[in-house]
C-alpha positions as CSV (number, residue, x, y, z in Angstrom):
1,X,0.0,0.0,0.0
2,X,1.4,3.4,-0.9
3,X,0.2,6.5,0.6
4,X,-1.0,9.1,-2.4
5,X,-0.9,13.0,-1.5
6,X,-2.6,14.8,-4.1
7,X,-2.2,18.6,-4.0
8,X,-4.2,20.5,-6.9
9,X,-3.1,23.3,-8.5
10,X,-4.1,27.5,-8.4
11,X,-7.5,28.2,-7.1
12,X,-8.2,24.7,-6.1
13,X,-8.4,22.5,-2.9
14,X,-8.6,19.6,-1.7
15,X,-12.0,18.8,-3.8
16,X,-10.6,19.1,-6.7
17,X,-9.7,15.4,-6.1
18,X,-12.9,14.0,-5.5
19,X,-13.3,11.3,-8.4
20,X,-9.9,10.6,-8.5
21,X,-9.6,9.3,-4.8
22,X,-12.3,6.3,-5.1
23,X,-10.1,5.0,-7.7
24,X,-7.1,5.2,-5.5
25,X,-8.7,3.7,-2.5
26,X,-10.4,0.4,-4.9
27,X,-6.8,-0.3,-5.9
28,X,-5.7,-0.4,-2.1
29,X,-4.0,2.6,-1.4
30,X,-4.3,5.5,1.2
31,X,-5.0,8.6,0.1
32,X,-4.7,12.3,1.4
33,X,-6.3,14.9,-0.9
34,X,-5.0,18.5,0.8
35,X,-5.8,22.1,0.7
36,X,-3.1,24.7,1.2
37,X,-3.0,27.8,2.7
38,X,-4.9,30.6,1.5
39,X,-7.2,28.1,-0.7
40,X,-10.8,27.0,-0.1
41,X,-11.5,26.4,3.2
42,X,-8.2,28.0,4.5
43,X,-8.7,30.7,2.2
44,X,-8.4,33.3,5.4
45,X,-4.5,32.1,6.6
46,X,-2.1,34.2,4.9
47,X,0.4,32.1,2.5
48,X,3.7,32.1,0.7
49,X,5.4,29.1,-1.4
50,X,7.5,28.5,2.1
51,X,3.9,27.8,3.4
52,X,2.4,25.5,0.6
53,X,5.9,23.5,1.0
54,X,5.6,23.2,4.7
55,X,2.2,22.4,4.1
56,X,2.8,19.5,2.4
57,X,5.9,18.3,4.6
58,X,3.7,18.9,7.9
59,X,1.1,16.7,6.8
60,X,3.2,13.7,5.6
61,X,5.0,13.8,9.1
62,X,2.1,14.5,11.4
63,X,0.7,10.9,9.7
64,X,4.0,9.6,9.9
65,X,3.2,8.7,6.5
66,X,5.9,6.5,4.3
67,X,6.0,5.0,0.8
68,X,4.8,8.5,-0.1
69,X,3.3,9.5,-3.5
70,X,3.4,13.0,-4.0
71,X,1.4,14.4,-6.9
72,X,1.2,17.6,-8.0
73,X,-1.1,19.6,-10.5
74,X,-0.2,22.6,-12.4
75,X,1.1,25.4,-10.1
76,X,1.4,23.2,-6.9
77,X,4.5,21.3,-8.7
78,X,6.3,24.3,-7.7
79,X,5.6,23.0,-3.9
80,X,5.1,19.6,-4.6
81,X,8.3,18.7,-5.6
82,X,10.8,21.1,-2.8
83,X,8.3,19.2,-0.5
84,X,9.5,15.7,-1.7
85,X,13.1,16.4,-1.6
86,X,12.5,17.3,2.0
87,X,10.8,14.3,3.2
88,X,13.5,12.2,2.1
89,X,13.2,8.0,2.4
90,X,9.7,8.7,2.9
91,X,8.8,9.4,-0.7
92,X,8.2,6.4,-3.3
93,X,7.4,9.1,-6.3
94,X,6.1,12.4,-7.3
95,X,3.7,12.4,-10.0
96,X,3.4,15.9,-11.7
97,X,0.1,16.3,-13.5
98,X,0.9,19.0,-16.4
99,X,2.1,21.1,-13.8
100,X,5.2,23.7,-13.3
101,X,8.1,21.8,-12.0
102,X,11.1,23.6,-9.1
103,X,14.1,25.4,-10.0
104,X,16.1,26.7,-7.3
105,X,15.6,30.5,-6.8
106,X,13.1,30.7,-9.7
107,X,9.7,31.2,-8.9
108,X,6.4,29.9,-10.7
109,X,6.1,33.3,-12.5
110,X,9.5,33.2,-13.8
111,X,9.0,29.7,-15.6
112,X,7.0,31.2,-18.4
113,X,5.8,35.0,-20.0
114,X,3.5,36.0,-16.9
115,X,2.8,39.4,-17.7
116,X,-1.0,39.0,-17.3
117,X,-0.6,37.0,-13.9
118,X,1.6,39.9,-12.5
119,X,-1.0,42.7,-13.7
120,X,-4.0,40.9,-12.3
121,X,-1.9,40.6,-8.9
122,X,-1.5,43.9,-8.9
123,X,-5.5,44.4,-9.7
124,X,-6.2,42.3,-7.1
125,X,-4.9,42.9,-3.7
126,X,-1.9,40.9,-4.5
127,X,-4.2,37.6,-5.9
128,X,-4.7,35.9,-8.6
129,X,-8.6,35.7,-9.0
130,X,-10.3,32.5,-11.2
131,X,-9.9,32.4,-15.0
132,X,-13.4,33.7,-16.6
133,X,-15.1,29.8,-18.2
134,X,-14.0,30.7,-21.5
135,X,-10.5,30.3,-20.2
136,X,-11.6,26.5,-19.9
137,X,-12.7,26.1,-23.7
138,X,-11.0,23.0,-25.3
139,X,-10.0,21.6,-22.2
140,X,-12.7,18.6,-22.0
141,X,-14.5,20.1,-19.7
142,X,-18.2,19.9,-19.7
143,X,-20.5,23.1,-18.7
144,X,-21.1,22.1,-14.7
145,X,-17.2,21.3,-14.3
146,X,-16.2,24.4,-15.7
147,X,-18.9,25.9,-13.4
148,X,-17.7,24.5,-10.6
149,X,-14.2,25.3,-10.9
150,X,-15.0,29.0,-11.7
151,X,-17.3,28.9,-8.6
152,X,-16.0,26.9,-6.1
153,X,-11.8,28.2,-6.8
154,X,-10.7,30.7,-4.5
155,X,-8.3,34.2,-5.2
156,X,-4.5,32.5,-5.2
157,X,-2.1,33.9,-3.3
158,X,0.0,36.0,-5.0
159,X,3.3,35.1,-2.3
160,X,3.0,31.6,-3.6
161,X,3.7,32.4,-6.9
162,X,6.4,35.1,-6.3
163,X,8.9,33.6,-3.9
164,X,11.7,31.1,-5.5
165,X,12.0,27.8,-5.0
166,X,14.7,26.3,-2.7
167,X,16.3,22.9,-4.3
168,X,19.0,21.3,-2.7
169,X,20.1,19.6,-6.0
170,X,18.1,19.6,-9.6
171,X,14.6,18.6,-9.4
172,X,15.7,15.5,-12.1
173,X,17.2,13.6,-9.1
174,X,14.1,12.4,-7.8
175,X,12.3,9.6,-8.9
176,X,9.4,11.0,-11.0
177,X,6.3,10.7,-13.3
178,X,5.5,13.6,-15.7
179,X,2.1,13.5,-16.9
180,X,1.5,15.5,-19.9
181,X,-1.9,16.7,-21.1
182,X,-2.3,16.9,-24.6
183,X,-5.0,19.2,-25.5
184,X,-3.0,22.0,-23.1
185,X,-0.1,21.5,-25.6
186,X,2.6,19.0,-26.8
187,X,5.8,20.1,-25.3
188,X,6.3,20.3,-21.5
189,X,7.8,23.6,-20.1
190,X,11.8,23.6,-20.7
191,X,12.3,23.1,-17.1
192,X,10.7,19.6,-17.6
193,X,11.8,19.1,-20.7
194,X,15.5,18.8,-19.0
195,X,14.5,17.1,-16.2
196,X,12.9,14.2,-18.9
197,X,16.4,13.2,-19.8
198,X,17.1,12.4,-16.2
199,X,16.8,7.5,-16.1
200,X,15.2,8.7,-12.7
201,X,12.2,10.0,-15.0
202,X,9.5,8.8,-17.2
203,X,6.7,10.7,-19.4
204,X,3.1,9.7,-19.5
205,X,0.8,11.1,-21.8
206,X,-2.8,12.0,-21.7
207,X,-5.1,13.0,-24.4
208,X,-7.1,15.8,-22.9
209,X,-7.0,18.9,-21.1
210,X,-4.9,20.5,-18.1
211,X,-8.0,19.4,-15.9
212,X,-7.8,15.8,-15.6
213,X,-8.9,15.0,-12.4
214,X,-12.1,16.5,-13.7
215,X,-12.5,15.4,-17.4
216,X,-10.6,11.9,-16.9
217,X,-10.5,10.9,-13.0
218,X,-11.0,7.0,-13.8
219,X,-7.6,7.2,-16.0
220,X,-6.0,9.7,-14.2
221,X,-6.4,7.1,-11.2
222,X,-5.2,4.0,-12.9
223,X,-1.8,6.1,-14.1
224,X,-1.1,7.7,-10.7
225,X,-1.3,3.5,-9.2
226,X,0.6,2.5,-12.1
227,X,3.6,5.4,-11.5
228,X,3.8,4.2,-8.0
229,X,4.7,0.9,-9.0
230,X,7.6,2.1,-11.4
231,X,10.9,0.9,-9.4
């Protein structure tokens, strides 16, 4: 039995997982779907990307959890993989679901042209509200899920998305799944292009949108069981 963290990406908590976990749990694993701060129902605690890290690290050791899987969607990479090198023999694998991926002293805005995310910050209080449904067009997503993430996401922390990682060595050393959706592009991000040519790493691709706990949880579920048993 492995123990699956799953930590979804901007706006999102820990619902966001919701028909991915029953597959998890039917293939006999624990699972621990979790919200960070400043999101959904801790949308009120103040947070920066030292806090989504410790986040994740607090919660693996408060369970005493081992055989860790660590998976990570979108933005939360960025946390989800400084929070694996820290938990050290604990971790079996992170899985990062077409998500941003670590480098040290680089933020998530500094991986790609973020312009727009740094103007609506600015707009905002220092958040980044919810992208508007069309944003979700050609994605797989049907009317109610788009609804629901547009509803139910929360204003993301700007912090989180401004501070750089900390790495003690390059994010290709750990033993890793990269799970690229299709119908958000091809090509990974260059940072996870390099850490592909890494033995330690292997690609898995999806055909659909950057949603996939949403638009394909049944598969989505049966690739995250079947990257925990890569050796």
């Amino acid at each position: 039995m492995n123990h699956f963290v799953l930590v979804a990406g901007a706006w999102l908590g820990a619902w966001a997982w919701d028909e991915v976990v029953p597959g998890l749990r039917e293939a006999g694993h624990d699972v621990h779907a979790l919200t960070l701060g400043g999101l959904a129902e801790k949308k009120d605690l103040p947070a920066g990307q030292r806090t989504h890290v410790q986040d994740i690290v607090g919660h693996v050791e408060r369970h005493d959890l081992r055989d860790v899987v660590l998976v990570g969607h979108s933005y939360s990479g960025i946390p989800v993989g400084q929070a694996a090198e820290r938990i050290g023999d604990r971790l079996r694998r992170v899985v990062f679901v077409d998500s941003n991926v670590p480098v040290d002293g680089r933020s998530f805005l500094s991986g790609f042209d973020s312009d727009d995310v740094r103007q609506a910050l600015d707009a905002n209080a220092g958040c980044w509200p919810p992208l508007p449904p069309d944003a979700y067009a050609g994605q797989e997503l049907t009317a109610e899920q788009i609804h629901r993430i547009v509803t139910e996401g929360t204003p993301h922390p700007g912090a989180t998305l401004t501070e750089p990682a900390v790495l003690r060595r390059p994010v290709g050393e750990l033993p890793a799944t990269y799970v690229k959706c299709l119908l958000d592009g091809p090509e990974p991000p260059p940072a996870v292009a390099e850490a592909l040519k890494s033995e330690r790493w292997e690609l898995v691709e999806m055909d659909t949108g950057h949603w996939p706990m949403f638009s394909r949880p049944r598969e989505l579920a049966r690739i995250l069981v079947e990257s925990a048993a890569v050796d």
